[in-house]
PAMIBA-651067 format. One record per residue: residue in one letter; x, z, y of N, C-alpha, C, O in turn. Coordinates in steps of 0.2 Angstrom, whole numbers, plus 5000, padded with zeros to 4 digits. Atoms other than C-alpha are relative to their C-alpha. Layout:
REM residues N
AXZYXZYXZYXZY...
//
This chain:
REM residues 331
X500450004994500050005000500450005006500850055007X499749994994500749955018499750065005499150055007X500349944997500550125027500049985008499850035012X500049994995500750065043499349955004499149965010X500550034998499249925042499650044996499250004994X500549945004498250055033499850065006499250085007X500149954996498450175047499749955007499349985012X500250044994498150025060498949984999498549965003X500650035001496449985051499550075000498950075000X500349935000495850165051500250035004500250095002X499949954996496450245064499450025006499450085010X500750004996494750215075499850064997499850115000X500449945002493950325063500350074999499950125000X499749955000495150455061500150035008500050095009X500449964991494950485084499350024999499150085001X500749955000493250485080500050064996499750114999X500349935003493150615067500650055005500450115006X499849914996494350735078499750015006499650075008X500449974995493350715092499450014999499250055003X500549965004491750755083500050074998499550114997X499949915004492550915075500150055006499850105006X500249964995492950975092499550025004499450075008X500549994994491350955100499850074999499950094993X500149955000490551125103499049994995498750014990X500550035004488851035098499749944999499749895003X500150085001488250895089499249995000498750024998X500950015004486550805090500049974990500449974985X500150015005485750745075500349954996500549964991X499750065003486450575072501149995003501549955001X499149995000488450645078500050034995500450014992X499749965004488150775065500149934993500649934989X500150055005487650635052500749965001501149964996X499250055000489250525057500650044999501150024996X499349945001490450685058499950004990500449994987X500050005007489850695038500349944998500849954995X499750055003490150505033500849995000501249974996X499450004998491750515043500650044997501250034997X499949955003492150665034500349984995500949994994X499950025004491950585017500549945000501049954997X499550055001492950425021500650025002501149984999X499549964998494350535029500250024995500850014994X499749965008494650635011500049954997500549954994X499950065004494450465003500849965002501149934997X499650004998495850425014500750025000501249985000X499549975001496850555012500250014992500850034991X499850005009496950554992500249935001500849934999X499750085002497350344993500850035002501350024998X499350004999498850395003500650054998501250054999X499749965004499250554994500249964992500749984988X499850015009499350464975500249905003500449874999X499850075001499750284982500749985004501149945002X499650014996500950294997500350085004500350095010X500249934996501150495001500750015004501350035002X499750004994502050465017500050105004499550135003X500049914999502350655024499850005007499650065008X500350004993501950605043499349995001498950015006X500650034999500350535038499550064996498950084998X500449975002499750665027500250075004499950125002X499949934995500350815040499349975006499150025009X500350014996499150715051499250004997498850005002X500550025002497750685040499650084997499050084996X500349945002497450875032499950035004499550065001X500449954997497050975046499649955005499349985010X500750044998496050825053499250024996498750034998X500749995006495050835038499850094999499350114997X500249905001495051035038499550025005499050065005X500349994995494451015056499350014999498950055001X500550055001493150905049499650044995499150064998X500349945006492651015034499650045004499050045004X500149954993492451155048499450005004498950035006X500850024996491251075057499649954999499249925002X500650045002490350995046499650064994499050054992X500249975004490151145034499750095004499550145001X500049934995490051285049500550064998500350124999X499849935003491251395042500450035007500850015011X500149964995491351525054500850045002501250064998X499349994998492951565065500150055005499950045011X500049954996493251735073500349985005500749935004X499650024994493951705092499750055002499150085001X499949954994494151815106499750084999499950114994X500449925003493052005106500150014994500350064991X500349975008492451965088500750014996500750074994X499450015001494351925081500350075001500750104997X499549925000494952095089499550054996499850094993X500549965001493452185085500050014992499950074990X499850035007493752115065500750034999500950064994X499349975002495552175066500050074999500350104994X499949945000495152345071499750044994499850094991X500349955006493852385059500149984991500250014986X499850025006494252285046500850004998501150054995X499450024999495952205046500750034996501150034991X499449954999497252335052499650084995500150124994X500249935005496352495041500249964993500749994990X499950035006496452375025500649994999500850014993X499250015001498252335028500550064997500950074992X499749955002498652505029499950034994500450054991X500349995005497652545015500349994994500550034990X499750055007498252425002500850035000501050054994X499649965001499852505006500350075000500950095001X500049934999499552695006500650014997501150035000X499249985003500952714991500549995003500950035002X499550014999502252634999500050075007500450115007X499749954994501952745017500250064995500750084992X499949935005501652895006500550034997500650094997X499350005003503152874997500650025005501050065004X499649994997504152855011500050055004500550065007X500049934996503353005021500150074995500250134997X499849945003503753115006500750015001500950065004X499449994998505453075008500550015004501050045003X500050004992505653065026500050105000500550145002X499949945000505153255025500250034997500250094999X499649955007505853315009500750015004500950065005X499150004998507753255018499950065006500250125006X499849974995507453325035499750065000499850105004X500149935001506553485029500750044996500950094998X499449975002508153515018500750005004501150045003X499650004995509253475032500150065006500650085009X500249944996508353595043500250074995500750114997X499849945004508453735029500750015001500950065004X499250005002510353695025500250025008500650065007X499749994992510853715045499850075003500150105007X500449944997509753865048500450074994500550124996X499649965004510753945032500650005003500850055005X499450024999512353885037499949965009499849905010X500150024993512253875057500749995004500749965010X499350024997514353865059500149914999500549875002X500050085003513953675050499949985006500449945007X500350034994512953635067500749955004500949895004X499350024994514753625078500449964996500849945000X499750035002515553515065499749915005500049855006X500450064999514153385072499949985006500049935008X500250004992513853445091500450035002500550074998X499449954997515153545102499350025002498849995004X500249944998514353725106499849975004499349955004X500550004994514053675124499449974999498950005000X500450055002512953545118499450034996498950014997X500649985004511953645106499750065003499150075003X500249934996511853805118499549965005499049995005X500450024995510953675131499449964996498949945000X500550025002509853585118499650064999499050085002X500749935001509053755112499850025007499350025009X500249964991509153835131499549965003499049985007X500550044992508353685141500049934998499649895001X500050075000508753515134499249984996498849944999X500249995003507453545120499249995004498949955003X500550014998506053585130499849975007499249955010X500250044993506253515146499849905000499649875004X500050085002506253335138499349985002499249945007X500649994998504453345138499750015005499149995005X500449994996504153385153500449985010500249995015X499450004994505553325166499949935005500149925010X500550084997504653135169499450015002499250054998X500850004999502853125176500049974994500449934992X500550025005501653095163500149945000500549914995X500150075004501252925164500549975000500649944995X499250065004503152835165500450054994500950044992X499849975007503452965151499749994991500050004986X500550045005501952895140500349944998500549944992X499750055002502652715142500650014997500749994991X499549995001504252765141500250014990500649974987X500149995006503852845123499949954997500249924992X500150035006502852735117500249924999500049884995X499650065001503852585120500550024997500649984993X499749995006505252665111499650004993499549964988X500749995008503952715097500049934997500149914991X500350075003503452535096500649994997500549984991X499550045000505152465096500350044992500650004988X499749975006505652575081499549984995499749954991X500850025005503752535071500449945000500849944996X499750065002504452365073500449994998500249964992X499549985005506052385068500050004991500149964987X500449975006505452475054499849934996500249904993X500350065000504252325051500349944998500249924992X499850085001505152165051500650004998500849954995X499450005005506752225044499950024993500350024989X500149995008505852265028500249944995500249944989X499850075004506252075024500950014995501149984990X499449985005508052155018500150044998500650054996X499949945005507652325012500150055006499750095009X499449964998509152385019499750035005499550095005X500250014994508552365036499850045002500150075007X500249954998507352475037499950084996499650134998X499949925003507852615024500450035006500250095008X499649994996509252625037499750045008499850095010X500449964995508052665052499750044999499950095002X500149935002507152785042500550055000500250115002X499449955000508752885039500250005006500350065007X499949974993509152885056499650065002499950125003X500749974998507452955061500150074997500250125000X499849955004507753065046500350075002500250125003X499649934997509153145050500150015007500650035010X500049994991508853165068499550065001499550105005X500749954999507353255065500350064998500550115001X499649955004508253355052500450055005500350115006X499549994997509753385064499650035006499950095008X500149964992508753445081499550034996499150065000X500349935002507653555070500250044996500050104997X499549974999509053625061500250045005500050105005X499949964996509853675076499750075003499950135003X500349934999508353775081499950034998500050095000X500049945005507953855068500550044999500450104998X499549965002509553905066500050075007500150135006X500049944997509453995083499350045003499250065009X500649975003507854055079499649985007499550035011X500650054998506753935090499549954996499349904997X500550025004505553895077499449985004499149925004X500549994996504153935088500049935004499649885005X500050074993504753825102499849924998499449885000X500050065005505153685090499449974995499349914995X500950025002503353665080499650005005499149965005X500650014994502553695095499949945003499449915002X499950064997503253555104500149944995500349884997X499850105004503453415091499450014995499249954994X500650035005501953435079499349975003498849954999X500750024995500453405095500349914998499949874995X499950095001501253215093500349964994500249914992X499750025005502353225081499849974993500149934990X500450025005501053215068499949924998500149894993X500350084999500253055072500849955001501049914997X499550055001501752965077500550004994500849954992X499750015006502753005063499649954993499849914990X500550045006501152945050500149915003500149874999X500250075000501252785061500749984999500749924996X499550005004503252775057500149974993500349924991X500150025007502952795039499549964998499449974992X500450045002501552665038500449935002500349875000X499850084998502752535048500850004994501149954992X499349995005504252585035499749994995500149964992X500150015004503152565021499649935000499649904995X500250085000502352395024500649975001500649914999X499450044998504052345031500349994992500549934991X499550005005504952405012499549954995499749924991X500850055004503152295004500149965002500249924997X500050054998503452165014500849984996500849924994X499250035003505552135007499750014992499949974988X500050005007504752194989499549934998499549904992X500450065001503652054990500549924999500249874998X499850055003504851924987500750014996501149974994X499749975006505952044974499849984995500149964990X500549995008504452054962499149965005498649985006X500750055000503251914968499250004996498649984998X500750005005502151934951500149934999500649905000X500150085001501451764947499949955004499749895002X499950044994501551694964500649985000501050004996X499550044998502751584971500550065007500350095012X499649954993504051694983499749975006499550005011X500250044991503551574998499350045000499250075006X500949974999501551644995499950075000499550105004X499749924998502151824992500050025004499650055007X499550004995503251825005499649995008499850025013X500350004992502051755020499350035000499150035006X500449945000500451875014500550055002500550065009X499649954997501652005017500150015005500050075008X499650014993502451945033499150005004499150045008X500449994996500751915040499550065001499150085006X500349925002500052095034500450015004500150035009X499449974996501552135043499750025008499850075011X500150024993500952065059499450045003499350055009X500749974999499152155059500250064999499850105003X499849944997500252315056500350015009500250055013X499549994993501252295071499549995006499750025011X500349994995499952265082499450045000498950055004X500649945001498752395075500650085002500450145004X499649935000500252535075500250015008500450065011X499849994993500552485095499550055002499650095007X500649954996498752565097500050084997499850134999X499849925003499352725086500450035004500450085007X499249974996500952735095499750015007500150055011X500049964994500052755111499450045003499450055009X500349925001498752885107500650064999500650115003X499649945003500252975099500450015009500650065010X499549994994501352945117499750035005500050075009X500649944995499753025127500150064999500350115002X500049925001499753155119500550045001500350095003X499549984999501653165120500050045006499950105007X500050014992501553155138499650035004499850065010X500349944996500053255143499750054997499450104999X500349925005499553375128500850055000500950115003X499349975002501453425122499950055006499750105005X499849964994501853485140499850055004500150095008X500149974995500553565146499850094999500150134996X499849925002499953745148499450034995499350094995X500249975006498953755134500450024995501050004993X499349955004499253875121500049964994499649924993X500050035008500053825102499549985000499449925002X500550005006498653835092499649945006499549905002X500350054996497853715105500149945000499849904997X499650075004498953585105500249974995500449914995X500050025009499253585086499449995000499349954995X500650015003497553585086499649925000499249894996X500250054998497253425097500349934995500049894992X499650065005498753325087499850004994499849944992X500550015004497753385072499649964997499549924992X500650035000496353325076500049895000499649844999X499950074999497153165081500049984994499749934992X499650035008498153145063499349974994499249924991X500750005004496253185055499849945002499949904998X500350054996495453055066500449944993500249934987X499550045003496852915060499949994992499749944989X500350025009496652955041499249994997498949984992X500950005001494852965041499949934999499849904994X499750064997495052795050500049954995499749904994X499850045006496052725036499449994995499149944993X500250025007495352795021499149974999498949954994X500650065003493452725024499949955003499549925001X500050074997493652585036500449944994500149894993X499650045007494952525020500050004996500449964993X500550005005494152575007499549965000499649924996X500650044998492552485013500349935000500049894998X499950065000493552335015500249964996500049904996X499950025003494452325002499449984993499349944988X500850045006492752324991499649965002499149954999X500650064996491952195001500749944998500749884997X499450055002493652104997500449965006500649915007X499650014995494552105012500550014997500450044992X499449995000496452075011500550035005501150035004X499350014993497152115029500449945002500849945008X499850085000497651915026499849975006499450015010X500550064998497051765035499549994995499550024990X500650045006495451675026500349944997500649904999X499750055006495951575012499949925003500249885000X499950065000495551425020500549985007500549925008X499750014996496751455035500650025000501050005005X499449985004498251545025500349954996500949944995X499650055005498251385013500149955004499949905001X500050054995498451295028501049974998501450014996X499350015004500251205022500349935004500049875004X499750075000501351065030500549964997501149974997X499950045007501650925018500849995002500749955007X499250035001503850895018500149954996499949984991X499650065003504550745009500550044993500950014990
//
């Protein structure tokens, strides 16, 4: 088949059916010619896939014809409000969901290391100076510790948080394509936590130190360990693919990825509020643990029946299968 008088003898019909598929509405005898067009367009498309499967021609012809499908079968396309509206309740809860064990996992570990690090420092408090020279630990416990919290106005101390926060979820997130990447962050985080609650405990600021880190600490830590366990899901998915192909593995994952990160930026900036005007202020303990509580409750509640419920209805947190197998044809 000559592919270029093939394309010259039909290429009429292939403007019209793209300008049929875009229209917002068809009368009765557009919608009738959008179907005929439809049909000879897929007829089209199989001659020059089994006769001449030129890769130009057929990168141009399947999402004409998808278009065409589209709007000749109504299948229904989330955009603008409903799109986010779909993310929040469905989407991003599903995501998380589907991967509880990996965060899970990695929030045992997370605080298994840094509560043993804290213990081990608070027993052995000469270990601290091997890590921080005395001045330096005398002003985190005395003033550095608690003034952090409160030493920026509120709102550029929100952003401030929660654009670090983010940037670490991310982190987290998109380095899980090598593992490594984001075991590595976590361990940072780990022994950081470990290391400046150590310190206190050891000079018996316990008080100080719960008080001010678990009002925020809660929630943003949980959304940490949700971006480290989708990120470690995301590099496992093309380890142990199963019966899939690594490439279909591999961009479920990465796109699950993407409905994490933009659902953890609205975690991370409840948790940076809170940082910012609950931590600091002059209510007592039990109050502001109670608020961060409250929040962490919120969150998993959140999860487990917004993602539950989706996953029985058969959400995936994916794309729709007919916009995920969307594929461009290579040579």
């Amino acid at each position: 088949m000559d592919v270029d008088s093939f394309v010259a003898r039909h290429d009429a019909e292939w403007q019209r059916l793209d300008e049929l598929a875009r229209r917002r509405r068809l009368t009765g005898a557009d919608a009738d010619e959008l179907v005929a067009l439809y049909r000879q367009v897929a007829t089209h498309l199989s001659l020059v896939q089994t006769r001449a499967p030129d890769p130009q021609l057929i990168a141009r012809l399947s999402p004409l014809l998808a278009r065409g499908r589209a709007a000749a079968v109504g299948t229904p396309r989330l955009r603008g409000w409903s799109a986010l509206a779909r993310g929040i309740v469905v989407d991003f809860p599903v995501t998380v969901y589907r991967t509880w064990r990996w965060s899970a996992s990695v929030a045992l570990a997370s605080i298994s290391v840094s509560a043993a690090i804290m213990l081990w420092l608070r027993a052995h408090p000469e270990r601290v100076h091997r890590v921080l020279p005395s001045n330096e630990v005398h002003q985190l416990v005395e003033r550095d510790f608690r003034d952090y919290y409160s030493e920026h106005p509120a709102q550029a101390f929100a952003a401030q948080v929660w654009t670090n926060n983010a940037r670490v979820a991310a982190l987290s997130l998109f380095l899980g394509i090598t593992l490594v990447g984001t075991v590595y962050v976590l361990w940072q985080n780990t022994v950081n936590v470990g290391l400046v609650g150590g310190v206190m405990l050891g000079a018996g600021k316990g008080t100080v130190l719960f008080g001010l880190l678990l009002p925020h600490g809660m929630l943003e830590l949980t959304a940490i360990f949700v971006a480290c366990g989708v990120g470690l899901r995301t590099g496992w998915a093309w380890v142990a693919p199963g019966m899939r192909p690594r490439s279909d593995a591999l961009a479920e994952a990465g796109r699950m990825a993407g409905v994490a990160a933009l659902g953890l930026a609205g975690v991370l900036l409840v948790s940076g509020l809170i940082e910012a005007f609950v931590t600091p202020s002059g209510l007592t303990t039990a109050a502001r643990i109670g608020i961060g509580a409250a929040a962490e409750v919120a969150f998993l509640t959140y999860v487990v029946v917004l993602g539950r419920r989706g996953v029985r209805a058969g959400a995936t947190g994916d794309l729709p299968a007919e916009e995920s197998a969307a594929t461009l044809p290579v040579a």
